[in-house]
C-alpha positions in Angstrom: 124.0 116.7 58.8 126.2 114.1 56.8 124.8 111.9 54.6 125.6 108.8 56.8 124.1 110.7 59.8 120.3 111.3 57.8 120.5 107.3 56.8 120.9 106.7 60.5 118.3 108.7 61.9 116.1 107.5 59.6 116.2 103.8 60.2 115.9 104.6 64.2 112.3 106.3 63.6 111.9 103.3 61.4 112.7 101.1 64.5 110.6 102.7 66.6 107.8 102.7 64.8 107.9 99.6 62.9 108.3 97.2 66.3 105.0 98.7 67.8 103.0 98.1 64.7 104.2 94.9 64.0 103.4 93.3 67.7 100.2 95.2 67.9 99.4 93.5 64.5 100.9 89.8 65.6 98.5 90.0 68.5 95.6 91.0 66.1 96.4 88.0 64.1 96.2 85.8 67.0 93.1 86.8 67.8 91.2 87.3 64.9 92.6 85.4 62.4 94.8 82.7 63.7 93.1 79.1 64.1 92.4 79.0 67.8 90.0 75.9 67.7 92.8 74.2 70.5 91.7 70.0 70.6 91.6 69.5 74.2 91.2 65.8 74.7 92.9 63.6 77.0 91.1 60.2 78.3 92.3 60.4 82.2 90.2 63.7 82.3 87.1 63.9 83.7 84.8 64.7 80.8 82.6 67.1 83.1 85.3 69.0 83.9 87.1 69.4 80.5 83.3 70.6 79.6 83.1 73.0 82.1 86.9 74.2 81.2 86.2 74.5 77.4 83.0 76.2 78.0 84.9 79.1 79.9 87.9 79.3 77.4 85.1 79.9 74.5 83.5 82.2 76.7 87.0 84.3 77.2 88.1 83.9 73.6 85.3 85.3 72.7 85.3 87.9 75.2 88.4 88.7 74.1 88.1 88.9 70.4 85.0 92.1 71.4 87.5 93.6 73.1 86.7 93.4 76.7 89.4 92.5 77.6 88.9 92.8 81.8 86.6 90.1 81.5 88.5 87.9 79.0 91.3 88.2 81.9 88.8 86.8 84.5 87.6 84.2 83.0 91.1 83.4 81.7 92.0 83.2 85.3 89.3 81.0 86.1 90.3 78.9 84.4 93.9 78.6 86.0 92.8 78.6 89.5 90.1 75.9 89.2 91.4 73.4 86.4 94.4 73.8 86.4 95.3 69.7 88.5 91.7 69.0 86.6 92.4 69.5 82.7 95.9 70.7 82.4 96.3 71.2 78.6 93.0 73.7 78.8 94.9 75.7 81.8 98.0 76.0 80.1 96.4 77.4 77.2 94.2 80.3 79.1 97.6 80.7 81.0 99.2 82.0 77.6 96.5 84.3 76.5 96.9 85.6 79.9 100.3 86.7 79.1 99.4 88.2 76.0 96.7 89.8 77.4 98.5 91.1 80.2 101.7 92.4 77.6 98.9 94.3 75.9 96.9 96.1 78.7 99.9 97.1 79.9 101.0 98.8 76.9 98.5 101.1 77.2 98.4 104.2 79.0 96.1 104.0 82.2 93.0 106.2 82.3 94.0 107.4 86.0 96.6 109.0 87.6 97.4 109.3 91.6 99.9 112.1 92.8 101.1 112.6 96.5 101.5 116.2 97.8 102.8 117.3 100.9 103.9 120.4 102.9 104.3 121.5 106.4 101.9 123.8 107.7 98.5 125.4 106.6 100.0 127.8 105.2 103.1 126.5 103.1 102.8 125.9 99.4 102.3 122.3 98.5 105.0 120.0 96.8 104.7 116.8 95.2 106.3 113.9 97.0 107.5 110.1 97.5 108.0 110.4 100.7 106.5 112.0 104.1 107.1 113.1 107.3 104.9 112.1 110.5 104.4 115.8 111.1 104.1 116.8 107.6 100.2 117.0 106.0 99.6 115.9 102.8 97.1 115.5 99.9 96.3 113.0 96.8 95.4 114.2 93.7 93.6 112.1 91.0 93.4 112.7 87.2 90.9 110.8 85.3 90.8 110.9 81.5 87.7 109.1 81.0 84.7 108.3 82.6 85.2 105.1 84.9 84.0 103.1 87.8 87.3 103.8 90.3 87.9 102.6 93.9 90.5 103.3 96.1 92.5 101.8 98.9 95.7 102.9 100.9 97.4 99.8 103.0 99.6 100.9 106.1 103.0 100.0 107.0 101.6 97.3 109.0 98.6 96.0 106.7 95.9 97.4 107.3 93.5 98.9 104.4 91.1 101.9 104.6 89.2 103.6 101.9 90.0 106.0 100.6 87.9 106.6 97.4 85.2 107.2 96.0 84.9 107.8 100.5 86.5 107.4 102.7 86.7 105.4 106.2 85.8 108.2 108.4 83.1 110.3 106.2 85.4 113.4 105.6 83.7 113.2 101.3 82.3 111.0 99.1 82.4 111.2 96.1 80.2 109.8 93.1 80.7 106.9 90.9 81.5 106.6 87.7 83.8 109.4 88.0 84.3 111.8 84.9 87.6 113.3 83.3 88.8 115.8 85.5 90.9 116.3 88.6 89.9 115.0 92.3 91.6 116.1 94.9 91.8 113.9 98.9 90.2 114.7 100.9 89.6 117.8 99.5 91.7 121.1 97.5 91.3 122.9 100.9 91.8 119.7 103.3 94.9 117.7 104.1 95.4 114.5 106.0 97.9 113.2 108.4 99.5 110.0 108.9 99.7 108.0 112.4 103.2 107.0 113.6 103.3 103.6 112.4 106.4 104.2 109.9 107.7 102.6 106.9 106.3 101.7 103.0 102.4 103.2 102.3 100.8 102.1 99.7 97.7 103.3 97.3 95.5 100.9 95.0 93.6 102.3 92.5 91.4 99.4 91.0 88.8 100.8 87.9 86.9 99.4 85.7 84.0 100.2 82.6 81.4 98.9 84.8 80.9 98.7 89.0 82.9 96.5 91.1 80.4 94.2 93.4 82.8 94.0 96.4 86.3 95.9 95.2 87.5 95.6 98.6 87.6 91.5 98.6 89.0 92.2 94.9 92.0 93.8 96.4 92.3 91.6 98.9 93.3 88.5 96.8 94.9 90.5 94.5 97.5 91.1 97.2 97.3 87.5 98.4 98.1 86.6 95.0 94.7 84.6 95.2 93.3 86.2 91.8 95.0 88.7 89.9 92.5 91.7 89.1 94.3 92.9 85.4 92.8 96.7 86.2 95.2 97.9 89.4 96.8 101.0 89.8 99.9 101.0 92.5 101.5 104.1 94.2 104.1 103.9 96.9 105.9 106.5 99.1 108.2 106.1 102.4 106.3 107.3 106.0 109.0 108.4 108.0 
């Protein structure tokens, strides 16, 4: 390799690992070290309110600063939803720590993993798919790599949501929650389903968490009304035909 060529390849590996370090680091700074003591005052505000809204920014600063950063999310969120006509300047700020939060879950890997397999008979081998037949059966496969609380939903073509984890609607299994690391397989590895006629886009939700969900289902629900954002969803889609 020429000379020219060595310098090259060595200032892309310094590219792409310097700009991962470096905005990992910014956001450590932010959160740790940077002065976040924000002055919320404004006279028009009611000063209940802005009380209320401070007290659940602190809450989800510091929240955030242990690292849980589900629940920093939340109350972030809150915050938005409730105060946001109320005490503007406070919303607008938890709005912004909700995009850096949001940047930096997702840079991380999930700890779940949801694969679709299919085939035609009994018999036939299985293949992994996006999309399936009405007479085809197929099969979900779940890889965990850590113990967590996980929940599952699929939502039909037309709306409709079913169970589909840790049980399901009809009692075919059930399994326990938290789950461990390890492979689960829907509804079983010697079982397939089948899906009704109603054609068109399925989809799978996988929502988890380091602690139980009290009513995952309603969770889900606004999350897909766009109602309140749950930060720890997992979304899989294939094409019923």
């Amino acid at each position: 390799m020429s000379e020219n060529g060595t310098k090259m390849n060595g200032v892309l590996w310094f590219v792409a690992i310097f700009i991962p370090v470096c905005t990992f680091g910014l956001y450590i700074y932010e959160v740790f070290f940077q002065d976040n003591s924000t002055s919320f005052t404004n006279a028009l505000i009611d000063p209940g309110k802005q009380s209320k809204a401070e007290e659940i920014y602190k809450k989800a600063r510091r929240l955030e600063k242990e690292g849980k950063w589900e629940d920093a999310y939340l109350n972030y969120s809150l915050i938005v939803e409730a105060h946001q006509a109320s005490v503007p300047d406070i919303a607008e700020a938890a709005q912004l720590r909700i995009v850096k939060l949001k940047t930096q879950m997702e840079s991380f890997a999930p700890p779940v993993h949801l694969e679709i397999f299919t085939k035609n008979s009994p018999r036939s081998p299985w293949q992994k798919a996006t999309s399936i037949n009405s007479d085809r059966l197929y099969q979900l496969r779940l890889k965990t790599k850590t113990s967590l609380f996980l929940y599952g939903f699929q939502v039909g073509s037309q709306g409709d949501i079913q169970n589909i984890f840790p049980e399901n609607d009809y009692g075919i299994y059930s399994y326990e929650n938290p789950v461990v690391e390890g492979e689960y397989y829907l509804p079983s590895p010697a079982a397939a389903f089948q899906l009704d006629g109603e054609k068109g886009t399925e989809h799978f939700y996988l929502l988890f968490n380091n602690s139980p969900l009290e009513n995952p289902r309603a969770l889900l629900e606004n999350h897909l009304a766009n109602r309140k954002i749950y930060p720890h969803v997992i979304t899989v889609k294939f094409e019923h035909r």
